[in-house]
TORFIRO-133940 format. One record per residue (C-alpha): residue in one letter; x, y, z; residue number from 1. Coordinates in nm, 3 decimals, always signed. Layout:
BEGIN
pt r:A	X:X	Y:Y	Z:Z	k:NUM $
...
# end
This chain:
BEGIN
pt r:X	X:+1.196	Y:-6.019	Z:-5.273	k:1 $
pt r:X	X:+1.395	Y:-5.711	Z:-5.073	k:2 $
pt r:X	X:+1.455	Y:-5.398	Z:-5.285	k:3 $
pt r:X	X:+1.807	Y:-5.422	Z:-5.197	k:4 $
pt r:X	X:+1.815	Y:-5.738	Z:-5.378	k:5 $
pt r:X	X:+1.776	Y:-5.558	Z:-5.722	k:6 $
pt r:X	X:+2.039	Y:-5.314	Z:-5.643	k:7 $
pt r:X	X:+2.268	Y:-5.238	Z:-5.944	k:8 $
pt r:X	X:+2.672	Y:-5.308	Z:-5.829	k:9 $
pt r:X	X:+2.882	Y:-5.035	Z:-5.858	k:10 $
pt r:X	X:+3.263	Y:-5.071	Z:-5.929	k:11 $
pt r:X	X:+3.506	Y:-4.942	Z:-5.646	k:12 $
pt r:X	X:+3.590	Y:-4.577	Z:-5.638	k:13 $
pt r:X	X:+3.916	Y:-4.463	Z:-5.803	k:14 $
pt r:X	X:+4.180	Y:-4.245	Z:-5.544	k:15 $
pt r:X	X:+4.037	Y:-3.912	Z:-5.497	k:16 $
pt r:X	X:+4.179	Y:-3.649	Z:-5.747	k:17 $
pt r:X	X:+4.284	Y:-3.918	Z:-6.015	k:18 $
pt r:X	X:+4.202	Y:-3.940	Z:-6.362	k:19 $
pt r:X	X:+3.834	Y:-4.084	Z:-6.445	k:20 $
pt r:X	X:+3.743	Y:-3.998	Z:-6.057	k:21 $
pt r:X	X:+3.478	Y:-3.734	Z:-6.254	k:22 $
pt r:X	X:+3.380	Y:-4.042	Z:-6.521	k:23 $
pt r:X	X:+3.312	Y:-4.339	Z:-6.213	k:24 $
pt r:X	X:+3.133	Y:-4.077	Z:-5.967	k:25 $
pt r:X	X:+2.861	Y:-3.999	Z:-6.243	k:26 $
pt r:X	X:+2.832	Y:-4.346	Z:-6.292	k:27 $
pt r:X	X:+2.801	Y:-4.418	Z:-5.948	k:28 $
pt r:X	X:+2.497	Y:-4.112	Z:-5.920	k:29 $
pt r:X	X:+2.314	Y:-4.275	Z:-6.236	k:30 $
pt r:X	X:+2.322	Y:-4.619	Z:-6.058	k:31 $
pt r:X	X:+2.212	Y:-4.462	Z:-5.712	k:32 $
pt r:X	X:+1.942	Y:-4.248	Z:-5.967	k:33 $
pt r:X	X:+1.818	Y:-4.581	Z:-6.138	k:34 $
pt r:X	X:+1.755	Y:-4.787	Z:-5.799	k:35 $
pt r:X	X:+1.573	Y:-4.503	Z:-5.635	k:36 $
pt r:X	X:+1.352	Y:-4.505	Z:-5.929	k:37 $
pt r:X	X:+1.321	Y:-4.863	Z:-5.923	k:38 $
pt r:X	X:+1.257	Y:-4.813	Z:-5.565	k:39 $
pt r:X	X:+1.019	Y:-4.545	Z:-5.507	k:40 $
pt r:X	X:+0.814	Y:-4.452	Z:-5.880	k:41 $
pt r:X	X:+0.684	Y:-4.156	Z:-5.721	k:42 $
pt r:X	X:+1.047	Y:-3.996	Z:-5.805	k:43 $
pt r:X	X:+1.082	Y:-4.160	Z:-6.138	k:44 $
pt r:X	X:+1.036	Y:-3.888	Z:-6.351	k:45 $
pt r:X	X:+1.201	Y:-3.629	Z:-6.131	k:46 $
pt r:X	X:+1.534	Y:-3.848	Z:-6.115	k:47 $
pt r:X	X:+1.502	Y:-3.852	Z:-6.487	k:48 $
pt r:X	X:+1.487	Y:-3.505	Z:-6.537	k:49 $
pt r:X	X:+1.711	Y:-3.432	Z:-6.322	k:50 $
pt r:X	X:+1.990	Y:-3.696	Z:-6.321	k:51 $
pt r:X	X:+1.926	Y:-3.975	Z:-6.599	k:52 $
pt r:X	X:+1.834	Y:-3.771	Z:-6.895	k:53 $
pt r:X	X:+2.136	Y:-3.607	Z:-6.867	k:54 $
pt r:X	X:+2.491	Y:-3.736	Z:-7.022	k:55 $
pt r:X	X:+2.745	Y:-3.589	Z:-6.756	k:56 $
pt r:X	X:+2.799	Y:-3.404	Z:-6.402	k:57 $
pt r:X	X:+2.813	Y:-3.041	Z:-6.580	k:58 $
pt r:X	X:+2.504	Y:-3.132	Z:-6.743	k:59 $
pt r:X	X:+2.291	Y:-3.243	Z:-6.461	k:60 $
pt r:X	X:+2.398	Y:-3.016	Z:-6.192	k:61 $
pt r:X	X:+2.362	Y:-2.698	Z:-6.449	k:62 $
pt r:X	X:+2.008	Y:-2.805	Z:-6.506	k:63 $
pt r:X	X:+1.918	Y:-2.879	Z:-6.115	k:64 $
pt r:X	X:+2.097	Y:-2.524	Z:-6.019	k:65 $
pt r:X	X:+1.896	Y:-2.347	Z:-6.313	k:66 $
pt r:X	X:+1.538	Y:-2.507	Z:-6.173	k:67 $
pt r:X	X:+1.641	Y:-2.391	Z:-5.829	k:68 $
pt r:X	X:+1.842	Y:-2.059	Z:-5.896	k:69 $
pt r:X	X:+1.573	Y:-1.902	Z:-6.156	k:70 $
pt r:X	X:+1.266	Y:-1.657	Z:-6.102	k:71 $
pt r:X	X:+1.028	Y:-1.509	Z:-6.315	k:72 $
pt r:X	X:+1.250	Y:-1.257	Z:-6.478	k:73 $
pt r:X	X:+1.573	Y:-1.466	Z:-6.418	k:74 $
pt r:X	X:+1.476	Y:-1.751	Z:-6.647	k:75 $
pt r:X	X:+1.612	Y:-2.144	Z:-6.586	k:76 $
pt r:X	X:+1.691	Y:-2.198	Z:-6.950	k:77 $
pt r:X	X:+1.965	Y:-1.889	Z:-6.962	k:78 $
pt r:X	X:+2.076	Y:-2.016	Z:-6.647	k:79 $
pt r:X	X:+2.158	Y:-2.352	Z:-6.811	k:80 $
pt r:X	X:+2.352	Y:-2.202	Z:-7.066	k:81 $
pt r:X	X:+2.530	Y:-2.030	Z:-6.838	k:82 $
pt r:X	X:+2.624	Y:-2.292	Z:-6.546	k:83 $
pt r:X	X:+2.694	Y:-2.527	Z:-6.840	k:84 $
pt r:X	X:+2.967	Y:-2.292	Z:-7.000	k:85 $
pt r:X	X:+3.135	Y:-2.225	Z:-6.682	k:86 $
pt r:X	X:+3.108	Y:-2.560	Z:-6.585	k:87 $
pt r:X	X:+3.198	Y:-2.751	Z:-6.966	k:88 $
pt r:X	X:+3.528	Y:-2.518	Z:-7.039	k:89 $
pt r:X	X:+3.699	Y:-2.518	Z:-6.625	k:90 $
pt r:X	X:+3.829	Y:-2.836	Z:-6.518	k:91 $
pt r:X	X:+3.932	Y:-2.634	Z:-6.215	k:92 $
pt r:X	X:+3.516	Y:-2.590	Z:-6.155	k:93 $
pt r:X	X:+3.466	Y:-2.949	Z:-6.232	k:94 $
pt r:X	X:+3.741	Y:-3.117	Z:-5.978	k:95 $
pt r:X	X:+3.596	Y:-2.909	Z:-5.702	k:96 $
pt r:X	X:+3.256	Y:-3.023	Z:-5.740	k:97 $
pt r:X	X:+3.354	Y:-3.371	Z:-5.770	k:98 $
pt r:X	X:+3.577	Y:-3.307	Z:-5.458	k:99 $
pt r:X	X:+3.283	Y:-3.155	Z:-5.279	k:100 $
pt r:X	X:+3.064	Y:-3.463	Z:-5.348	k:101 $
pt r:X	X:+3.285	Y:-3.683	Z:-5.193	k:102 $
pt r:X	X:+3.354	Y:-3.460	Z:-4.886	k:103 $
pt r:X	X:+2.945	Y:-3.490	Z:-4.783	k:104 $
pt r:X	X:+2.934	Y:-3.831	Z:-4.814	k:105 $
pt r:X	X:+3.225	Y:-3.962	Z:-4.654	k:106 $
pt r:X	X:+3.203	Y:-3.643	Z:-4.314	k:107 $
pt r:X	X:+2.801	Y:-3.667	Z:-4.299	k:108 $
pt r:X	X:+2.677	Y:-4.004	Z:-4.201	k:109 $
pt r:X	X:+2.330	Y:-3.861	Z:-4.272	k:110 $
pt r:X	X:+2.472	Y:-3.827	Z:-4.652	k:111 $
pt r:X	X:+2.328	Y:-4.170	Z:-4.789	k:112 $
pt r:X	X:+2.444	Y:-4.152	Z:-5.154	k:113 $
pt r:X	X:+2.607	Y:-3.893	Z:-5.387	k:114 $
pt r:X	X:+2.280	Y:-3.804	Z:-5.604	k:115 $
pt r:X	X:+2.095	Y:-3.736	Z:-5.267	k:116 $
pt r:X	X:+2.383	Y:-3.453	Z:-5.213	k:117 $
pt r:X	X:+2.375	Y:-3.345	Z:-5.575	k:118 $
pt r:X	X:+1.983	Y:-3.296	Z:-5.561	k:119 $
pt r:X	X:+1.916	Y:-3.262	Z:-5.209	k:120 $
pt r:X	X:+2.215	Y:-3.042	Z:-4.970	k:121 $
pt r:X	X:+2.157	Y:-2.727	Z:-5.024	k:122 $
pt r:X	X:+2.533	Y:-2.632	Z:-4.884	k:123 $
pt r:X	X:+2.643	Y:-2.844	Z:-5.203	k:124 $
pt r:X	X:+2.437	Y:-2.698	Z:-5.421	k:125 $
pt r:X	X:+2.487	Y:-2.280	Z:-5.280	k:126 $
pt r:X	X:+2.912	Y:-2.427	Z:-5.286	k:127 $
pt r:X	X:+2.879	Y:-2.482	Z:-5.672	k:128 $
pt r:X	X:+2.651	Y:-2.168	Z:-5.748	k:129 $
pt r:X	X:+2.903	Y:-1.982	Z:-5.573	k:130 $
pt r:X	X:+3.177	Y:-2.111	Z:-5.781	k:131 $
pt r:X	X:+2.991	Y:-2.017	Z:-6.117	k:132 $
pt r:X	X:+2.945	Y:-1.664	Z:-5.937	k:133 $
pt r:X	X:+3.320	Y:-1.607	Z:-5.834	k:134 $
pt r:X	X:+3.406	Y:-1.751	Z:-6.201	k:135 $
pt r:X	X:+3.162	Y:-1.454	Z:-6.343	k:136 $
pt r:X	X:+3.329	Y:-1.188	Z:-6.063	k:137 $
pt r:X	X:+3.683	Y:-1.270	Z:-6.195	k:138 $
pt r:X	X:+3.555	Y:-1.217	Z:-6.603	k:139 $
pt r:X	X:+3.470	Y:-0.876	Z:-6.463	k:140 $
pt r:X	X:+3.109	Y:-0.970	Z:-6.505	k:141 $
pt r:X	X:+3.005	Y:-0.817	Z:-6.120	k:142 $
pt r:X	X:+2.640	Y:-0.729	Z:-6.167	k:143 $
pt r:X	X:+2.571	Y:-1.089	Z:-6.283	k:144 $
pt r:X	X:+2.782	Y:-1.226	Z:-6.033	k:145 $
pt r:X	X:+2.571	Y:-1.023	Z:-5.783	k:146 $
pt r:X	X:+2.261	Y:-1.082	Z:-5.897	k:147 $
pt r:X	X:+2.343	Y:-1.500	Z:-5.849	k:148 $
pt r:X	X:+2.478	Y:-1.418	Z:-5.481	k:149 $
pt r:X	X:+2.133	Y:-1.244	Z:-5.460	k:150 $
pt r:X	X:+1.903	Y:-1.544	Z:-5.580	k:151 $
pt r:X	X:+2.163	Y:-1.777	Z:-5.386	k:152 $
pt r:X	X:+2.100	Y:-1.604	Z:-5.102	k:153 $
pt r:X	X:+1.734	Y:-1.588	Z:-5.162	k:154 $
pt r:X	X:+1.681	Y:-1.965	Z:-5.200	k:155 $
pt r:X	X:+1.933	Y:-2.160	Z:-5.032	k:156 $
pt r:X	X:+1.990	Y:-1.918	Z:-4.727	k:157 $
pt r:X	X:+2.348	Y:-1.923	Z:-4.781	k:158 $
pt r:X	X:+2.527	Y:-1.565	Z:-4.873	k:159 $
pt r:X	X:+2.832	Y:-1.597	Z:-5.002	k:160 $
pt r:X	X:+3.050	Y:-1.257	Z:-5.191	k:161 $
pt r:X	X:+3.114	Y:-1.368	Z:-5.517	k:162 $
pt r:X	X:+3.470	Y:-1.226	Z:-5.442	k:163 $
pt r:X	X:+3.532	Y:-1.466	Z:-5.191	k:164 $
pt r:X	X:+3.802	Y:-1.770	Z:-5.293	k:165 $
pt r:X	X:+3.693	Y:-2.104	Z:-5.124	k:166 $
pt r:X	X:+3.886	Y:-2.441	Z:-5.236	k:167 $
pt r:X	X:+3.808	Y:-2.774	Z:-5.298	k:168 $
pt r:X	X:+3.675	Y:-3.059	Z:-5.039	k:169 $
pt r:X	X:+3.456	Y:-2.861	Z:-4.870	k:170 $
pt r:X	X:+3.100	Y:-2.952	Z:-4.666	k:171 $
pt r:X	X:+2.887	Y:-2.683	Z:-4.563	k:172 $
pt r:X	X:+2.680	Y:-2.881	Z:-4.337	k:173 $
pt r:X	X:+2.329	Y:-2.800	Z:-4.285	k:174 $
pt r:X	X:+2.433	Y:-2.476	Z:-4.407	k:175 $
pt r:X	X:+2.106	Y:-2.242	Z:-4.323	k:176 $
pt r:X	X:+2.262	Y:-1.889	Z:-4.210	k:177 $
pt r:X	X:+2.626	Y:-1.898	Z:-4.330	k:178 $
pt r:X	X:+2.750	Y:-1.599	Z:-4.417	k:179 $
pt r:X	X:+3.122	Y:-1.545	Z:-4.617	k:180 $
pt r:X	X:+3.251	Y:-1.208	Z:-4.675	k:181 $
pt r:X	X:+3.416	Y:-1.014	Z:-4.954	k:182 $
pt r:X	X:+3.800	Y:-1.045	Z:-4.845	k:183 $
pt r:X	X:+3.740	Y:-1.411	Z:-4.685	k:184 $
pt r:X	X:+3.963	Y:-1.728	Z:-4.823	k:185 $
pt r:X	X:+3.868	Y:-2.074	Z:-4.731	k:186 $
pt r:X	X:+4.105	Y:-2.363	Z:-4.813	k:187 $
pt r:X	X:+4.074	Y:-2.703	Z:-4.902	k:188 $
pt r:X	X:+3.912	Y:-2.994	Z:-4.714	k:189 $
pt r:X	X:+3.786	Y:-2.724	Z:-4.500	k:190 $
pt r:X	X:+3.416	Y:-2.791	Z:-4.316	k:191 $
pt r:X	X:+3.165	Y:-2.541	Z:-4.221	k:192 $
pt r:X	X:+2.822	Y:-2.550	Z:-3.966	k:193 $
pt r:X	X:+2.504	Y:-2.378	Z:-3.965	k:194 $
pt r:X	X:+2.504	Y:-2.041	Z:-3.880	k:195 $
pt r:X	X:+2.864	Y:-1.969	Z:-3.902	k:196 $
pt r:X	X:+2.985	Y:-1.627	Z:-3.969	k:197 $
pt r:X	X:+3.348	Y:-1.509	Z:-4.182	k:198 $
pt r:X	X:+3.238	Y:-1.135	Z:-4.110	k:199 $
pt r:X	X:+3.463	Y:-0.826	Z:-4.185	k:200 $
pt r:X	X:+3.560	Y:-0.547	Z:-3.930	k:201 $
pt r:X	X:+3.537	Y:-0.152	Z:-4.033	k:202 $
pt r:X	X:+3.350	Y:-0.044	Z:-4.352	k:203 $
pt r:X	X:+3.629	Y:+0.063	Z:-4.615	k:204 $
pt r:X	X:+3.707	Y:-0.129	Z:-4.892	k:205 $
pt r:X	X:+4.012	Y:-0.343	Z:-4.772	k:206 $
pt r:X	X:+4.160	Y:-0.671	Z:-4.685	k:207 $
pt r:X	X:+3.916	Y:-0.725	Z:-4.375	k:208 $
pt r:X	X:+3.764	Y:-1.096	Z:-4.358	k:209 $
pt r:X	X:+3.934	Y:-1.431	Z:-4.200	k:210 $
pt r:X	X:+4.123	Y:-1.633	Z:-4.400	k:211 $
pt r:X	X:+4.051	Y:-2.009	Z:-4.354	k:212 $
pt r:X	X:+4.351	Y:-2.286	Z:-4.333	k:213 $
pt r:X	X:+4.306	Y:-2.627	Z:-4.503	k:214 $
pt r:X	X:+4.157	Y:-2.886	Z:-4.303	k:215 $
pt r:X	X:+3.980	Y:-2.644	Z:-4.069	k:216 $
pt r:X	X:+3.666	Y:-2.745	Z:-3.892	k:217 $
pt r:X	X:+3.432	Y:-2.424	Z:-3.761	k:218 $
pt r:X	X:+3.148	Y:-2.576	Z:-3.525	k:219 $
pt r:X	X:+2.753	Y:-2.427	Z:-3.596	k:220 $
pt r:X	X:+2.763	Y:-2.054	Z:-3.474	k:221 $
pt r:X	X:+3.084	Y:-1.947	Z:-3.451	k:222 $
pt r:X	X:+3.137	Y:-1.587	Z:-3.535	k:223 $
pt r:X	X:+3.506	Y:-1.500	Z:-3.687	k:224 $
pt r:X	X:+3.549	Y:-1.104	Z:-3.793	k:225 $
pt r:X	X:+3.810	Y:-0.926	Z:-3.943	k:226 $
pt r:X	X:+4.154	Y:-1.014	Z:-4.112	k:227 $
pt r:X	X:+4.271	Y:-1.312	Z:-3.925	k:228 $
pt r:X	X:+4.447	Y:-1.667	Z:-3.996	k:229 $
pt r:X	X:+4.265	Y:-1.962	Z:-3.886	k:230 $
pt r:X	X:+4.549	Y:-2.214	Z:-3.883	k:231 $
pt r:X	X:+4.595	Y:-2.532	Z:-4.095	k:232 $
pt r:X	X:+4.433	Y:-2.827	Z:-3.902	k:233 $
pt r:X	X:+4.250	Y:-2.544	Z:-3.642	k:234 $
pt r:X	X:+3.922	Y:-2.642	Z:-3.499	k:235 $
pt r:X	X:+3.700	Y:-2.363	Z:-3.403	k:236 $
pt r:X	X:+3.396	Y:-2.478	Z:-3.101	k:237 $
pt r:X	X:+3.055	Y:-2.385	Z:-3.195	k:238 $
pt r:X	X:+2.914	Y:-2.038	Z:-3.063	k:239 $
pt r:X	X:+3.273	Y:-1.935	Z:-3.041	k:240 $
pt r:X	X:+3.361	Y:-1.533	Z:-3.145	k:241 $
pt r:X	X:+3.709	Y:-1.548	Z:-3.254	k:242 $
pt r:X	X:+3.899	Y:-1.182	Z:-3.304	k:243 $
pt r:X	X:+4.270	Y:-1.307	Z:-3.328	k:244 $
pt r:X	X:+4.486	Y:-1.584	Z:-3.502	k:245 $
pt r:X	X:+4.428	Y:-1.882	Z:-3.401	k:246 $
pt r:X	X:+4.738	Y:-2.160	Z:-3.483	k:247 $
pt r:X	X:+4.766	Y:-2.425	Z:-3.672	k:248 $
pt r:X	X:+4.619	Y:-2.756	Z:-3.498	k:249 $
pt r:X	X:+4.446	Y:-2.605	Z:-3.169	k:250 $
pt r:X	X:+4.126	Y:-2.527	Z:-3.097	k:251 $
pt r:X	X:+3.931	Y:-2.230	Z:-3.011	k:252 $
pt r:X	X:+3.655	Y:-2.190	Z:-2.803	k:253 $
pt r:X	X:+3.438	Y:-1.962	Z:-2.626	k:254 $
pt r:X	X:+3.331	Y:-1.589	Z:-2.653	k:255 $
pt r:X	X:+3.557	Y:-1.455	Z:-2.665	k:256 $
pt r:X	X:+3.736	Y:-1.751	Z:-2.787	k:257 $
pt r:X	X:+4.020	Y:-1.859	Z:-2.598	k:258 $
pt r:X	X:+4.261	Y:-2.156	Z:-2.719	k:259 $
pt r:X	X:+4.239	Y:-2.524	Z:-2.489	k:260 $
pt r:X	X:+4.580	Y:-2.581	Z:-2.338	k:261 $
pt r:X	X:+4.624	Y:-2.187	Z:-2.285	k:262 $
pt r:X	X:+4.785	Y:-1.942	Z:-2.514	k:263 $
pt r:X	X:+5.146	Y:-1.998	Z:-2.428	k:264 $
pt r:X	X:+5.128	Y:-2.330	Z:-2.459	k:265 $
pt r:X	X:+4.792	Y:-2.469	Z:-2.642	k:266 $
pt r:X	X:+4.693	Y:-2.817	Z:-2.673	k:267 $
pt r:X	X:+4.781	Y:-2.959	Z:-3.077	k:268 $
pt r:X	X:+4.570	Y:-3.229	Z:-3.200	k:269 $
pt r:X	X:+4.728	Y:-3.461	Z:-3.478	k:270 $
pt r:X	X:+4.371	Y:-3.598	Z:-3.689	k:271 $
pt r:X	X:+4.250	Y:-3.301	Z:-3.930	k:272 $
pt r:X	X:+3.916	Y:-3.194	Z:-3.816	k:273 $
pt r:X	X:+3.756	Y:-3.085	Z:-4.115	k:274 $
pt r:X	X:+3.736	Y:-3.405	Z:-4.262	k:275 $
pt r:X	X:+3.674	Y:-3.632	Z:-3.881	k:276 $
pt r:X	X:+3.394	Y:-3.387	Z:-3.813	k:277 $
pt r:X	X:+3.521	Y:-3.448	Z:-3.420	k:278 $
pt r:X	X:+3.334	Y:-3.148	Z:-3.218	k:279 $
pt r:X	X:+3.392	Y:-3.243	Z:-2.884	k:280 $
pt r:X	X:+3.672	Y:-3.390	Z:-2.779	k:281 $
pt r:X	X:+3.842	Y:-3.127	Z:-2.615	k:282 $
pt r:X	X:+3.586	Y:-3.048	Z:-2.394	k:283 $
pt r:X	X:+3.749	Y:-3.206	Z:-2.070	k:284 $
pt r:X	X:+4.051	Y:-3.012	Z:-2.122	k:285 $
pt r:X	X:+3.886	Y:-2.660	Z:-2.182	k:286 $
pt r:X	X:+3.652	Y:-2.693	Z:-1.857	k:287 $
pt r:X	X:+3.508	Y:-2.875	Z:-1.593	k:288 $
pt r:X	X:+3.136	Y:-2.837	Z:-1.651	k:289 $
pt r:X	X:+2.931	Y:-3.145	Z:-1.662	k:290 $
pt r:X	X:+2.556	Y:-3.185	Z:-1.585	k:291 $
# end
């Protein structure tokens, strides 16, 4: 008989940001947990000490972070206790992550289930360290703080200031080479390539890294420097250096980057494309080049 015939049902998901979304999403991993091991034994014990051993979200992603965060000197068992604080006593913390779950699997169709993000995308994983990191930077607790951004940096390939404020909804996809600033604020539902660069401009010790609209969508690449406003809804073409503002619902593209429609007058799209993950479509209005 099929494997898919022994699949475990799963009730439907609850509206995103409502009460028990947290409760049915852990569910919903433990089922996806329990017919992986039913469906490949090989993982068995790794899903169980990873996922099914565990009695919450906190729990589980605290104990995959502290296997993948720790070193010989920078042991996994005191980062436990330390993801799990953070994690147990900020419902702030919590609602991001479960936010951030549900952004990779509904943007990337190569995202088959929520417990392959949660074990497997390491932009999920460097998002949620990071949040533990800027949690630490705000207690005033900076070397500890830096010393995560190090090992984050170190393993995932993902460096991220622990200073930096990033919201909730957010897919760093692929993720290998991104690199976020000091000064830099990325908003909500906001998604991020490979490669991508929120770079400062000068070296004192001010205000000098973008600042990242909701809904934004910054293709694998791009390079954006200094103190600027990416606009709500703003779509930013891969490879693209952007130096200035760039408005709300346009795209950017190019380098330098240069906004489709023209500057007086520059083309608005109405879909959000941080969460359609749509690349390309203004290519026939920005040039003419085919092959």
């Amino acid at each position: 008989m099929p494997a898919e015939e022994f699949r475990h049902p799963s009730p439907p998901p609850p509206p995103p940001g409502s009460e028990g979304e947290e409760r049915w999403l852990w569910a919903q991993i433990k089922t996806e947990a329990r017919n992986d091991a039913e469906a490949e034994p090989a993982l068995a014990s790794y899903l169980y000490s990873t996922i099914l051993s565990h009695s919450s979200l906190e729990r589980s992603l605290s104990f995959h972070l502290g296997n993948k965060l720790c070193s010989s000197t920078l042991l996994s068992t005191l980062l436990y206790d330390l993801f799990l604080n953070i994690f147990s006593t900020d419902d702030t913390l919590r609602s991001a992550t479960v936010a951030d779950l549900r952004a990779a699997r509904i943007r990337d169709p190569a995202c088959t289930s929520f417990s392959h993000c949660l074990l497997n995308y390491k932009g999920f994983l460097a998002c949620q360290a990071h949040r533990v990191a800027h949690k630490l930077w705000t207690q005033s607790r900076k070397p500890l703080a830096l010393a995560l951004q190090s090992r984050i940096s170190d393993v995932f390939a993902v460096d991220i200031h622990p200073a930096a404020t990033i919201g909730k909804g957010i897919l760093f996809d692929h993720a290998t080479g991104v690199v976020v600033g000091e000064t830099a604020v990325i908003g909500n539902n906001v998604s991020i390539l490979h490669h991508v660069t929120l770079g400062g401009t000068g070296k004192f010790g001010c205000d000098r890294h973008p600042k990242i609209g909701d809904g934004v969508l910054i293709g694998a690449g791009a390079t954006i420097l200094g103190n600027i406003n990416i606009g709500e809804g703003a779509k930013i073409g891969a490879g693209s250096v952007v130096l200035i503002d760039v408005p709300p619902r346009t795209t950017a593209v190019g380098n330098p980057a240069r906004l489709v429609g023209g500057k007086e007058q520059p083309t608005k799209h109405a879909e959000v494309p941080g969460e359609s993950m749509d690349h390309t479509s203004f290519i026939t209005e920005w040039c003419d080049y085919s092959i």
